[in-house]
C-alpha positions as a printed Julia matrix, in Angstrom:
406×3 Matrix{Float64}:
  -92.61  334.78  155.01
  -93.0   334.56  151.15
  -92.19  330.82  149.96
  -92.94  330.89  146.16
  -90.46  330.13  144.03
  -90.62  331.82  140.63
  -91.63  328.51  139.35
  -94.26  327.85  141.14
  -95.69  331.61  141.21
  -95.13  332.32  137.2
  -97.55  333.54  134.82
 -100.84  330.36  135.6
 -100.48  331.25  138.92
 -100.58  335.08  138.6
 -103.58  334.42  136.49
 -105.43  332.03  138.54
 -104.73  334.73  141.94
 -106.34  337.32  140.05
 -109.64  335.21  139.1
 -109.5   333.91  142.63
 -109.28  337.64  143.24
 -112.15  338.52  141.04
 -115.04  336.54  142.67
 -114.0   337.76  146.19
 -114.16  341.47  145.8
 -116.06  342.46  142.34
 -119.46  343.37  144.62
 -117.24  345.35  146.89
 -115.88  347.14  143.99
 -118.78  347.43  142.0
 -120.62  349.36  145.15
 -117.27  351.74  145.52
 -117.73  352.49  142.05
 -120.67  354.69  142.47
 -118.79  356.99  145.06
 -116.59  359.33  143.22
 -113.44  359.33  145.03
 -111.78  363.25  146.14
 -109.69  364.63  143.09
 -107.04  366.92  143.84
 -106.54  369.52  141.68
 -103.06  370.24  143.0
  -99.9   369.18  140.29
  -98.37  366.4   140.95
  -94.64  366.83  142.41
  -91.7   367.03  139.33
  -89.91  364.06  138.78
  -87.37  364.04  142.09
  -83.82  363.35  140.34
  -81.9   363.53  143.11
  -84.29  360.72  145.09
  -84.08  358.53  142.31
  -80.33  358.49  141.55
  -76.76  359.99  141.42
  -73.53  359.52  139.86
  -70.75  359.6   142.03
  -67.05  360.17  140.72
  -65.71  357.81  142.87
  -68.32  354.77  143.16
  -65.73  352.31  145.18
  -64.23  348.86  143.59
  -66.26  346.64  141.17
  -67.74  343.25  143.3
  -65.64  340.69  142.72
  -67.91  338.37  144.88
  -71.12  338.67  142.0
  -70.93  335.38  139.76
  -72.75  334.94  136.38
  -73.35  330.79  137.35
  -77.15  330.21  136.66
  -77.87  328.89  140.21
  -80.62  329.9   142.67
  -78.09  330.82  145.29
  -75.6   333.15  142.71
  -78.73  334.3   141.63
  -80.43  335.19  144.94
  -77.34  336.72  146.29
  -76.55  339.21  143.95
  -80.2   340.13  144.31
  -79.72  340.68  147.84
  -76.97  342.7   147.33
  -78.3   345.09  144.84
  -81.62  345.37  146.82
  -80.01  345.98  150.23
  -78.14  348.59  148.54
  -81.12  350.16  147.02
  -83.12  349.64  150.15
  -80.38  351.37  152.54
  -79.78  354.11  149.75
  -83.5   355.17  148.82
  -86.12  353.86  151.13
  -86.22  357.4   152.78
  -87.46  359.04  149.74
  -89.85  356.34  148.12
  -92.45  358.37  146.54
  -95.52  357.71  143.92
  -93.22  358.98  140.74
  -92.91  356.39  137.98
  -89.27  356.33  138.87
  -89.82  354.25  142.18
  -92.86  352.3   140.78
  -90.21  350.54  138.7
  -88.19  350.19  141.59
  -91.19  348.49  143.81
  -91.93  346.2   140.82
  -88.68  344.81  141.29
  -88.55  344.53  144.74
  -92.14  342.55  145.0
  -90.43  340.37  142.6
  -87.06  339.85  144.68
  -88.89  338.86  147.55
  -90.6   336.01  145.21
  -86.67  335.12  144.19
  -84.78  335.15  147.64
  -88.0   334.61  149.81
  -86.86  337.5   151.79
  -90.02  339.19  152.99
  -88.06  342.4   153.49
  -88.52  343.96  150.24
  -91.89  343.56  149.69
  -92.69  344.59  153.22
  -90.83  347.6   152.09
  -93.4   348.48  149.37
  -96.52  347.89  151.72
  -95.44  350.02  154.1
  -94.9   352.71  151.21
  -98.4   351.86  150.09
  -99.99  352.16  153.21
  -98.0   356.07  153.43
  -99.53  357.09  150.96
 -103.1   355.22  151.45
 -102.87  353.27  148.2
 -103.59  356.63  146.21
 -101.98  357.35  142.92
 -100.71  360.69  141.85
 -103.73  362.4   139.82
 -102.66  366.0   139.31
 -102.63  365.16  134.93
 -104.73  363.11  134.43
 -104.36  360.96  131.96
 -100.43  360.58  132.05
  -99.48  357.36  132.01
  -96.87  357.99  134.12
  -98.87  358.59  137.23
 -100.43  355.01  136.96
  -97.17  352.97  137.14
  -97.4   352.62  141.04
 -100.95  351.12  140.01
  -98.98  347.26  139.26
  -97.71  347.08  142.73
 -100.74  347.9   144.56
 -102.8   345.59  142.48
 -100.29  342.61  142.87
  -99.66  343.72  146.37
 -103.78  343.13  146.83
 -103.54  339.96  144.62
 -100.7   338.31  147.07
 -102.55  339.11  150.18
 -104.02  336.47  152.12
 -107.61  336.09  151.39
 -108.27  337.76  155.27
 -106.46  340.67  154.36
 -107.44  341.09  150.96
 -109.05  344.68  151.47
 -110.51  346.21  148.52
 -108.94  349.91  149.8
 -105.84  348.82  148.01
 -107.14  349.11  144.84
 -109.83  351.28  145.04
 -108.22  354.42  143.95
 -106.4   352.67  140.96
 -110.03  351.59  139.78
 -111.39  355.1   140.14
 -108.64  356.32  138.01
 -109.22  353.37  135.67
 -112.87  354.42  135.53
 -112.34  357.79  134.25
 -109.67  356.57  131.94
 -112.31  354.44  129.93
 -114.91  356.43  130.3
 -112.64  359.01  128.57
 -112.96  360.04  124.79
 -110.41  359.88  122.72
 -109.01  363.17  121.24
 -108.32  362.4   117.81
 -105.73  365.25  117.62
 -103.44  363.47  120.03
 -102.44  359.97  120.79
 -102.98  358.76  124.61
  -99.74  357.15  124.92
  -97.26  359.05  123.04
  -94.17  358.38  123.64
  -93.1   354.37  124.14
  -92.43  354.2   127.39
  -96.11  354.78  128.54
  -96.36  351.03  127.36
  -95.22  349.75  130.19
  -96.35  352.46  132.73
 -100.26  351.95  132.04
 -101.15  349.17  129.84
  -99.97  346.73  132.44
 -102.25  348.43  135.46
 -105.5   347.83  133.13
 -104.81  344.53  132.22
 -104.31  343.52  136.06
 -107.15  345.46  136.79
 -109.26  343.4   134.15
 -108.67  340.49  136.05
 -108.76  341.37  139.55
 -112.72  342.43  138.44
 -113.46  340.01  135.84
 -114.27  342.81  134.15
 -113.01  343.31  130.0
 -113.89  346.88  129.16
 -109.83  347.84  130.89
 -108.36  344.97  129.16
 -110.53  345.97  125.58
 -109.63  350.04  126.63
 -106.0   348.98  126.48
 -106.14  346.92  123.49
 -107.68  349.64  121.57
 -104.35  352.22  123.21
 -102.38  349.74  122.9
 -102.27  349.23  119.03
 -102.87  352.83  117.91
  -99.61  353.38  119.59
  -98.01  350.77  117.73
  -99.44  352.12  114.62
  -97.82  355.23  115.67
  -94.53  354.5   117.01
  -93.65  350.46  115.86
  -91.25  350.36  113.11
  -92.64  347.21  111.29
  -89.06  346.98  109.73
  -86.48  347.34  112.48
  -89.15  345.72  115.0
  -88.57  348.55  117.23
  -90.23  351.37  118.44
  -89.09  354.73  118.26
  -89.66  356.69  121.48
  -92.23  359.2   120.03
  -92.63  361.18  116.7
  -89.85  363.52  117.03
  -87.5   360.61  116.18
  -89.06  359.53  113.14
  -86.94  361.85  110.6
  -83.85  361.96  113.61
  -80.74  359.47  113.1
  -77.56  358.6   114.62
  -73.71  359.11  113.74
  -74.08  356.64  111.62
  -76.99  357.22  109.24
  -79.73  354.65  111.43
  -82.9   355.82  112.95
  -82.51  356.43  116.43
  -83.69  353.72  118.52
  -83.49  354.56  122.45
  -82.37  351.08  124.47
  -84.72  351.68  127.31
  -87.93  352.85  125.52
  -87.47  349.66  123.78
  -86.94  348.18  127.09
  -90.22  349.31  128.29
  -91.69  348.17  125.95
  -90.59  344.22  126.34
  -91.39  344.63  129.88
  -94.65  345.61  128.7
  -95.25  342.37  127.17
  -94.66  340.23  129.95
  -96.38  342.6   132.67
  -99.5   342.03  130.01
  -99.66  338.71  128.57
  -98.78  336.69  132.24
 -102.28  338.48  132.86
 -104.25  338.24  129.53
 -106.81  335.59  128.84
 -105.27  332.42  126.66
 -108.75  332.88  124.6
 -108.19  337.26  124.14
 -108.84  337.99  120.56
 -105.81  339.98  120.11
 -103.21  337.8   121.88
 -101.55  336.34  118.98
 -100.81  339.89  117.66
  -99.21  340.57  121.0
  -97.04  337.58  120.66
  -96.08  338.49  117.19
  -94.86  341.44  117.56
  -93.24  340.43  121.24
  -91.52  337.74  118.86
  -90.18  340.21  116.32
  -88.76  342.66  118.91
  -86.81  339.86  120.59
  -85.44  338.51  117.64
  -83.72  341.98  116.9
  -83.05  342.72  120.09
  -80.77  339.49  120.23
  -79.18  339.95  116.47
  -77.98  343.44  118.22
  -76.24  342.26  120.86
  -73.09  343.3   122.18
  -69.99  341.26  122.74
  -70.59  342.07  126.44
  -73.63  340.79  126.39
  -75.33  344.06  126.86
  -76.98  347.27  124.63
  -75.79  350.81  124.17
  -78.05  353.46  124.41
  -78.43  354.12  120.59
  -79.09  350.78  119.83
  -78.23  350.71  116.36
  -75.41  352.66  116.6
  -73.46  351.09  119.78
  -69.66  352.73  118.26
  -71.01  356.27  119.44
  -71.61  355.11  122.84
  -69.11  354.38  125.41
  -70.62  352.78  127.85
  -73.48  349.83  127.64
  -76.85  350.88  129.06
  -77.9   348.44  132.23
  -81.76  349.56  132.85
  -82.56  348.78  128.73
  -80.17  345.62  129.04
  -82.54  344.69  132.57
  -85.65  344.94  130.65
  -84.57  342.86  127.89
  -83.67  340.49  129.86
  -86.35  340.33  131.57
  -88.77  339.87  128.84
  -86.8   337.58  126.65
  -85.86  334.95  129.81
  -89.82  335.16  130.22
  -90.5   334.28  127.03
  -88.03  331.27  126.96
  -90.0   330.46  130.54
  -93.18  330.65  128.63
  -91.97  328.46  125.68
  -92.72  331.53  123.57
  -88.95  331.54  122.37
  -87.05  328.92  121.39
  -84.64  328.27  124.36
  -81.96  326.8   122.18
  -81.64  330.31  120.04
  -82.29  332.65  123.32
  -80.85  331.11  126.2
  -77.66  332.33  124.97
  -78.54  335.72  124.59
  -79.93  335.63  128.61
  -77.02  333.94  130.14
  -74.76  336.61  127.86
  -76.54  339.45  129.44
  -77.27  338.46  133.01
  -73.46  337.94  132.61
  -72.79  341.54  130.93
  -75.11  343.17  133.71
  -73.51  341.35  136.77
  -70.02  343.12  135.76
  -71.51  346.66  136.67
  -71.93  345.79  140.18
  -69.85  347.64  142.61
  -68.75  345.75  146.41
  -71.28  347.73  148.08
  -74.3   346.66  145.76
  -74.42  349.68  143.88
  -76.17  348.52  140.22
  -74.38  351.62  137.88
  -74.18  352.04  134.18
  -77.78  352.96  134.04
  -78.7   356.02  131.88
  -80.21  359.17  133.91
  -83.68  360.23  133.4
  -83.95  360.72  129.79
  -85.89  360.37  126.66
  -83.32  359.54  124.47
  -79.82  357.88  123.96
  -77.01  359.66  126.17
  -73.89  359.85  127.72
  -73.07  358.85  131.2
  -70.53  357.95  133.71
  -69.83  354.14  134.75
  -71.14  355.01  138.22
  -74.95  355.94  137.25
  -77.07  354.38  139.42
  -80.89  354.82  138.87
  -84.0   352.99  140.92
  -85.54  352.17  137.78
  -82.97  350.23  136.97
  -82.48  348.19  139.48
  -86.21  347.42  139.1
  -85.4   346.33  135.59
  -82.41  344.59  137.49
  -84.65  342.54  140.07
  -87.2   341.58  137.6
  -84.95  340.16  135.53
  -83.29  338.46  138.32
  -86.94  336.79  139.08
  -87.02  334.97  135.2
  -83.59  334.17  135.05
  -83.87  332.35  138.19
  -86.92  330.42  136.86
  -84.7   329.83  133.91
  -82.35  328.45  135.67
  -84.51  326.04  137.21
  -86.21  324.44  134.18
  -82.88  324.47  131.87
């Protein structure tokens, strides 16, 4: 039975597990290191839509049992009612795709809200299917890494006893090769925004599971030529890749796609409750975390929530739940963190969590989330994505700390 609360496991504890981690395995890992692990040269699988979500024309009632009060037990059940949704509605086809690794995220952290062991039994048992392996049919797509932050906080919560070093051994081979990679100076690693949150947060949990800096000093380096790329140091946003740079909106403003930027701020948080207090760079990190919330909040919408353009919310219907999720995620974190002022953005959370609990249906389905995509779109009130409800769950997990410390 998991007993933490999010208070008592937040970011010092996640840090101090992963030292703790360090000293107990880094000769184990150092000797796996000099056995190659099998590649497969096979593709990995396309991205499997249908597993991942659907958008039904007739999704049932709204909940009308789903309140917005910022107590542990509102909180913890509407997290049990979106997760036994998801659970009942997708466990069948968990697979390695980024989609899911969202989704498992989440559910490690539900089980840390609602101490319900269920959910994060759920993602072992996927792990162990698929023998803590990652997909590795492109290397280096960031994509195919995601899955890595479960199996390394999976290994990090494990009981010293069962603490086996299998779990992340084919992460760190990956990792490995990653590093040891050149860089091709005709085209940037991590391209396209979203890869932010996909690999970045894999090496920095893998830097401190081995005590080792090169994947936190790899990702750095990534890190910040992608900002230099894709951050927009005057909207303090980032555009999803280069095609958008010259692209705008109805309305004449640069196109600005809700959940890359949601990815991103997840990003942050998945990072920095893992990154030394003494890194070199971790005041730039906080910066620029600090400028992206601040316009994140001025853009607000009167529900509480973001369209999928976000700077041009009159040409979208609908507000966009997986970007809103992520958002709040990272900017309850940062008023957890005393990195925001909790006067200016405790507002903004309790607005949102509020926004996002209206777009749960009686049966726990989480919809208004935006299909796979790369860019703002249309879609129907009933779109209901795993991704999402990752987003959903993990911001469930701060907001509940939140709520404890207000």
């Amino acid at each position: 039975m998991i007993t933490q609360t999010p208070k008592a496991f937040g970011a010092s504890s996640f840090r101090a597990l992963f030292m703790l981690a360090a000293f107990l395995v880094l000769a184990t890992l150092k000797s796996d290191a000099q056995t190659p692990l099998a590649q497969t040269k096979e593709a990995p699988p396309p991205v499997d839509r249908a597993a991942s979500g659907d958008s039904p024309d007739d999704p049932g009632p709204l909940a009308t049992d789903a309140s917005s009060a910022l107590t542990h037990a509102a909180i913890r059940h509407a997290v049990a009612k979106v997760a036994d949704w998801q659970l009942a509605h997708s466990e069948n086809a968990f697979n390695q795709q980024w989609t899911f690794a969202a989704l498992y995220d989440g559910l490690l952290a539900a089980s840390r809200t609602s101490g319900d062991p269920r959910y994060r039994d759920a993602v072992l048992k996927l792990a162990a299917k698929y023998d803590w392996k990652l997909l590795d049919g492109r290397f280096p797509h960031a994509d195919d890494m995601a899955l890595g932050q479960s199996y390394l906080d999976l290994y990090v919560e494990a009981p010293s006893a069962k603490r086996d070093s299998v779990r992340i051994a084919d992460t760190k081979a990956i990792l490995d090769r990653l590093v040891a990679r050149p860089d091709d100076p005709q085209k940037l690693l991590w391209w396209w925004c979203d890869a932010l949150f996909m690999a970045p947060p894999v090496l920095a949990r893998m830097s401190a599971v081995t005590a080792d800096r090169k994947y936190l000093d790899y990702m750095d380096k990534e890190w910040w030529e992608t900002s230099a790329s894709l951050y927009n140091p005057t909207e303090h946003l980032y555009f999803r890749d280069s095609r958008y740079f010259t692209q705008h909106e109805s309305n004449g403003a640069p196109i600005f796609w809700a959940r890359g930027n949601g990815w991103v701020m997840g990003a942050f948080v998945k990072v920095l409750e893992v990154m030394p207090k003494d890194y070199p760079t971790r005041a730039k990190y906080i910066a620029q975390y600090k400028e992206m919330a601040g316009k994140i909040a001025s853009i607000q919408g009167k529900d509480g929530l973001w369209r999928s353009g976000l700077l041009d919310p009159a040409s979208y219907d609908l507000p966009e739940v997986s970007g809103s999720a992520f958002f709040t995620y990272s900017i309850a974190w940062g008023i957890n963190q005393g990195i925001l002022d909790r006067a200016k953005f405790q507002p903004v959370v309790e607005k949102s969590w509020a926004g996002i609990l209206s777009h749960i249906y009686a049966d726990g389905r989480l919809g208004s989330i935006q299909p796979i995509d790369g860019a703002p779109g249309k879609f129907k009130p009933s779109a209901s994505y795993v991704y999402g409800v990752g987003g959903f769950l993990l911001a469930a997990s701060e907001v509940d700390a939140m709520a404890r410390t207000k």
